[in-house]
C-alpha positions in Angstrom: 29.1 79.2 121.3 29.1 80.7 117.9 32.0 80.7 115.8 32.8 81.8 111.9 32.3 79.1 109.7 36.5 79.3 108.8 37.6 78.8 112.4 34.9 75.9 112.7 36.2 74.0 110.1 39.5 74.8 111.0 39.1 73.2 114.1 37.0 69.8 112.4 40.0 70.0 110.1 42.4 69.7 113.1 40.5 67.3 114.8 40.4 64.6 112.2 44.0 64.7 111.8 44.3 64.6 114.6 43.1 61.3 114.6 45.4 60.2 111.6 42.8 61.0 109.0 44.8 62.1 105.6 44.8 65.8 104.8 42.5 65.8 101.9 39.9 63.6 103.5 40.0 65.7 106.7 39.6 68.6 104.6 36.6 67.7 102.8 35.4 65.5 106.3 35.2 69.6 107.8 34.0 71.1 105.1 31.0 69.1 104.5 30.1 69.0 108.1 30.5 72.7 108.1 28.3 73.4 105.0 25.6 71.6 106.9 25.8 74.0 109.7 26.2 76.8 107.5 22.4 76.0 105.7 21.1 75.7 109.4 21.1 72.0 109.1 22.8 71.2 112.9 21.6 67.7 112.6 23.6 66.7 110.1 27.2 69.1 111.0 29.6 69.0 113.9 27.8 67.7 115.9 28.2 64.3 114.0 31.9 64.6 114.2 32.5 63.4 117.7 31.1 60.1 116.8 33.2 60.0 113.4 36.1 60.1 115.7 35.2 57.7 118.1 34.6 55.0 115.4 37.3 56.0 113.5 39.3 55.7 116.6 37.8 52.2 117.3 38.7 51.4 114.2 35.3 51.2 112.8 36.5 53.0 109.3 39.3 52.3 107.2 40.5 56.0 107.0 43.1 55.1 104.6 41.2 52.9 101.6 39.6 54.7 98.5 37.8 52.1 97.8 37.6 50.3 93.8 35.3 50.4 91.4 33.3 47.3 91.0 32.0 47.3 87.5 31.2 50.3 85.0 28.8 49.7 81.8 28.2 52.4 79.7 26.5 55.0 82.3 26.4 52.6 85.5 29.1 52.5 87.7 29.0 49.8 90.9 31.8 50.9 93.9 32.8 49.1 96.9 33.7 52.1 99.2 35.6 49.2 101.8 34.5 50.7 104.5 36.5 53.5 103.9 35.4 57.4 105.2 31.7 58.0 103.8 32.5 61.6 102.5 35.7 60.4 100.4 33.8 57.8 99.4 30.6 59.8 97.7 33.5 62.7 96.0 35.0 59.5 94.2 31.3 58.6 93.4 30.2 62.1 92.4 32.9 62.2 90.1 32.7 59.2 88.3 28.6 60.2 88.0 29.4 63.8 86.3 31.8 61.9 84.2 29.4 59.3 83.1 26.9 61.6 82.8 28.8 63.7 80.4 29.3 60.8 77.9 25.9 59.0 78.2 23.3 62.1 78.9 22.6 60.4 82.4 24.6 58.2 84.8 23.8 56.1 87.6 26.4 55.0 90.5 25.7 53.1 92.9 28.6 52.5 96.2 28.3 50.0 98.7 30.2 49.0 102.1 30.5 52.9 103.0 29.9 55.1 105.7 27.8 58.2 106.9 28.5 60.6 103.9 26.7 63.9 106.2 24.0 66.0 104.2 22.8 64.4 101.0 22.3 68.1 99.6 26.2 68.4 99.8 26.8 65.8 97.1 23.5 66.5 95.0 25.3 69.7 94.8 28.6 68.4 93.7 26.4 67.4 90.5 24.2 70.3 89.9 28.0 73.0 90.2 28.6 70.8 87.2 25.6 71.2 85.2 23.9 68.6 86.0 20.7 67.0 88.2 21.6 65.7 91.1 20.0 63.1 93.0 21.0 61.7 95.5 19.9 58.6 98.4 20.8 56.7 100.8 20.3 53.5 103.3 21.1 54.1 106.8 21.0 52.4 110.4 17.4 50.9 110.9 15.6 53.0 113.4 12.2 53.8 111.9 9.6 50.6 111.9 7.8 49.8 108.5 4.0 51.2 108.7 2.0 49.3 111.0 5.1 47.3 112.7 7.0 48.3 115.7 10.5 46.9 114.6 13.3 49.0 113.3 14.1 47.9 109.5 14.8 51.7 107.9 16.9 54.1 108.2 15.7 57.8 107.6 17.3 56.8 104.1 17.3 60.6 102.6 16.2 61.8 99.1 17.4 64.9 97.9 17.5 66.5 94.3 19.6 69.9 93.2 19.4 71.2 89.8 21.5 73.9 88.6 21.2 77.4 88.9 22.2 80.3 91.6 20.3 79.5 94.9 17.8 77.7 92.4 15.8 74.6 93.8 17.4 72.1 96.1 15.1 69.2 98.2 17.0 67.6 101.2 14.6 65.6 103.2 14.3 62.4 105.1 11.5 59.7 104.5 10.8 60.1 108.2 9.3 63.0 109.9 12.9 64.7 110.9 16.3 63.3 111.0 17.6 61.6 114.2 20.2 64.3 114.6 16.8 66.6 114.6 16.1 65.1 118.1 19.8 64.5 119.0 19.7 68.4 118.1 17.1 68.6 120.8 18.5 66.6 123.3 22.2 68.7 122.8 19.8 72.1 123.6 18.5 70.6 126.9 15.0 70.4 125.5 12.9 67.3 127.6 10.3 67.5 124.6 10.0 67.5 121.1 6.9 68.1 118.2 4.5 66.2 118.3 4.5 63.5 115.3 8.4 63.2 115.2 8.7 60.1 117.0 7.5 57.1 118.8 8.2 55.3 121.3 9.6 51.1 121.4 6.1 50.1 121.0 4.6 52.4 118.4 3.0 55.0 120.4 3.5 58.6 119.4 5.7 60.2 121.5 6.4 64.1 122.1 9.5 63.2 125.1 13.0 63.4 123.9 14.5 60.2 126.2 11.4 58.1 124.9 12.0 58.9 121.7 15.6 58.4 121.2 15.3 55.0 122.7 12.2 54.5 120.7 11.4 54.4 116.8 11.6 57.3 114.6 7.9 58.5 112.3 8.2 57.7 109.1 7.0 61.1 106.8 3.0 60.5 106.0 2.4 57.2 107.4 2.5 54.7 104.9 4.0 56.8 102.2 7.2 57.6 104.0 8.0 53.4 104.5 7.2 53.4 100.7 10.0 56.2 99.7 12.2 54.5 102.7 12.1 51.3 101.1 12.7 52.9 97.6 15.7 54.3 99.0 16.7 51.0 100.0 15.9 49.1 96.7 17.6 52.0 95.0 21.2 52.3 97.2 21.6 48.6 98.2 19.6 45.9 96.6 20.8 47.7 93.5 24.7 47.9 94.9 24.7 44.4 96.6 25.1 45.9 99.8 24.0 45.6 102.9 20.0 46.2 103.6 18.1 46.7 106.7 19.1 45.4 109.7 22.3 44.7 108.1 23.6 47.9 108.9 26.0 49.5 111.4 25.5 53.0 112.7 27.3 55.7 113.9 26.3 55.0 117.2 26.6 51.5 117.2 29.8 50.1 118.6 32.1 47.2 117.0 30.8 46.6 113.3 30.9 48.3 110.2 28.4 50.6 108.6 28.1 49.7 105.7 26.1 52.2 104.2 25.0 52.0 100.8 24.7 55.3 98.2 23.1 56.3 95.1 24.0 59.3 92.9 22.4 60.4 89.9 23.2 62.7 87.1 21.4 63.9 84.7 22.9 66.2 82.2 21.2 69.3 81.4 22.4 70.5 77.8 21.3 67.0 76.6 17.6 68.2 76.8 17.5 72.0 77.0 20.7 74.6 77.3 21.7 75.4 80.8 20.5 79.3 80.4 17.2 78.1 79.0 17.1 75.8 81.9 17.8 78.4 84.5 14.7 80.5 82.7 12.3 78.3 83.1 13.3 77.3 86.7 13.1 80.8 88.0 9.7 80.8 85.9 8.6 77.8 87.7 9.9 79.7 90.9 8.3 82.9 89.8 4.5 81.3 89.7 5.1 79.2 92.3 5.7 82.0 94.7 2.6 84.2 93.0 0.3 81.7 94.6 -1.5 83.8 97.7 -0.6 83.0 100.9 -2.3 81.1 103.3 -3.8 82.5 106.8 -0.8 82.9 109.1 1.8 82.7 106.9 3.8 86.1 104.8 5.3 84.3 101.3 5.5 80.9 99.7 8.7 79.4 99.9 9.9 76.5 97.9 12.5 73.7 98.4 16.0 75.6 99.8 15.1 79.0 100.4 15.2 78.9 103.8 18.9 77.2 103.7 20.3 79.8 101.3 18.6 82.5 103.7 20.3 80.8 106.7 23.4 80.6 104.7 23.7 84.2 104.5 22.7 84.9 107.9 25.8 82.7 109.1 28.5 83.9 107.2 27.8 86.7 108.2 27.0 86.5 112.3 29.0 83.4 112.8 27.3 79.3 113.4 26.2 79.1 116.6 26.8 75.4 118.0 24.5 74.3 120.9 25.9 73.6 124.5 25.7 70.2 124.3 27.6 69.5 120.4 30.1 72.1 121.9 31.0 70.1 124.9 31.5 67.2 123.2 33.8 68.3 120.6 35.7 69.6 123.2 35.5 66.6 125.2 37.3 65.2 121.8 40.2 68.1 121.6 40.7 67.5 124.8 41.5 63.8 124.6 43.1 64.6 120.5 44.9 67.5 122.7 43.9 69.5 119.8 43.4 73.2 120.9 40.0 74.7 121.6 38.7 77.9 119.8 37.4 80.8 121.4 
């Protein structure tokens, strides 16, 4: 099925109130999900919305709280989200961080007892629109065993940087190999296998079969150095917050307990340091050399962090998202029960 990204969000939109979800926070619920797609990030879109609706159904989220603000000290910021919808939770957060940032050159919030916020790269970019550097992490549901052990205690906790500027530099990566929703992604297309080095499975063995390897442990990115940047993440988002770490965590597909994500945004203003035009000079000079660097064998150009995304972005606006069979039938498996209508 592939759709325009208007009638796709249109139908998110519908969906989540559907299920009671206020109209701004359905609203900005669809649009982030959307965005994802849009960048050719499927892991982290629509398909994610049928479990959003089945916890908030379950009453997993609080779709009504905006959470409070914990403590604030000159550029730090400390937020209880209260369980409340992770995407409503992280606008509140960017905003306070561009605010802060403003005043104090850079700003550092930190939110606990939240949910799954979707891409990082969404919120990074919230910052970076407003002149600043965005960086953003997070903790998530433990599914990737510290190097050398073979029990869950991280989540792919994501790291992701935007800085400003027209399709200028943006990293959105996980500190394991792919995302979960990468295999989900897989498993949603039929596909019985996946790369090689993605996964393991319950004991520790690498794994290339999709069944073995969602029941199994995800790889954390280079070995050793992707539990250090996991664990980071986690020191960073909820030892930091006072949330909940490890295997304290909920998950979007775990059933009957909170999430309880915790979230870190940075900001760091620009025009503190250099102006914003002489910034977006010496990024597309960065850029610019780079890119001059010859190619290696097998491959036509050097890309850098976001180009293919922007590419993709442009391709999809234009020729519509296409959503695989399996995401398909389960959001309308949802409409159907919502008795939301069903685009065509």
């Amino acid at each position: 099925m592939t759709l325009s990204s208007e009638i796709l969000t249109r139908f998110a939109y519908q969906l989540l109130i559907a299920t009671k979800v206020p109209y701004p926070k359905a609203e900005l619920v669809a649009k982030s999900l959307v965005a994802a797609n849009l960048r050719g990030v499927d892991s982290h879109g629509l398909q994610l919305l049928p479990f959003y609706i089945e916890l908030i159904l379950m009453g997993n989220i609080d779709i009504n709280t905006d959470g409070r603000v914990v403590t604030e000290s000159g550029g730090s910021l400390v937020y209880d989200g209260q369980n409340g919808i992770g995407q409503w939770i992280s606008e509140i957060c960017c905003g306070h961080a561009i605010r802060l940032g403003r005043d104090h050159g850079v700003s550092l919030v930190v939110s606990r007892e939240s949910n799954h916020f979707g891409a990082a790269a969404f919120w990074a970019q919230r910052m970076s629109a407003a002149g600043m550097i965005g960086i953003v992490m997070c903790n998530a549901s433990p599914l990737v065993a510290p190097w050398q052990g073979k029990d869950q205690r991280f989540g792919t906790n994501p790291i992701c940087v935007s800085v400003p500027g027209p399709d200028s530099w943006l990293l959105d990566m996980a500190t394991t190999t792919v995302a979960l929703g990468k295999i989900l992604n897989a498993q949603f297309h039929g596909r019985s296998t996946i790369p090689e080095g993605w996964a393991m499975d319950s004991d520790g063995v690498p794994t290339a079969d999709t069944q073995t390897a969602l029941s199994g442990l995800l790889m954390p990115l280079g070995g050793y150095k992707g539990s250090g940047l996991a664990m980071m993440a986690e020191i960073l988002c909820a030892v930091l917050s006072g949330g909940a770490m490890s295997t304290e965590l909920g998950g979007i597909r775990i059933q009957g307990q909170p999430m309880r994500t915790s979230q870190m945004f940075l900001a760091i203003d620009v025009a503190r340091f250099v102006s914003l035009d002489e910034f977006a000079r010496r990024m597309q000079s960065l850029v610019g050399m780079v890119k001059s660097s010859r190619t290696a064998t097998g491959f036509e150009e050097v890309l850098v962090a976001g180009d293919p995304e922007w590419r993709m972005e442009v391709e999809r606006r234009r020729d519509g998202i296409p959503v695989s069979d399996g995401a398909w039938q389960n959001l309308v498996q949802a409409a159907e029960k919502l008795g939301v209508s069903v685009p065509s």
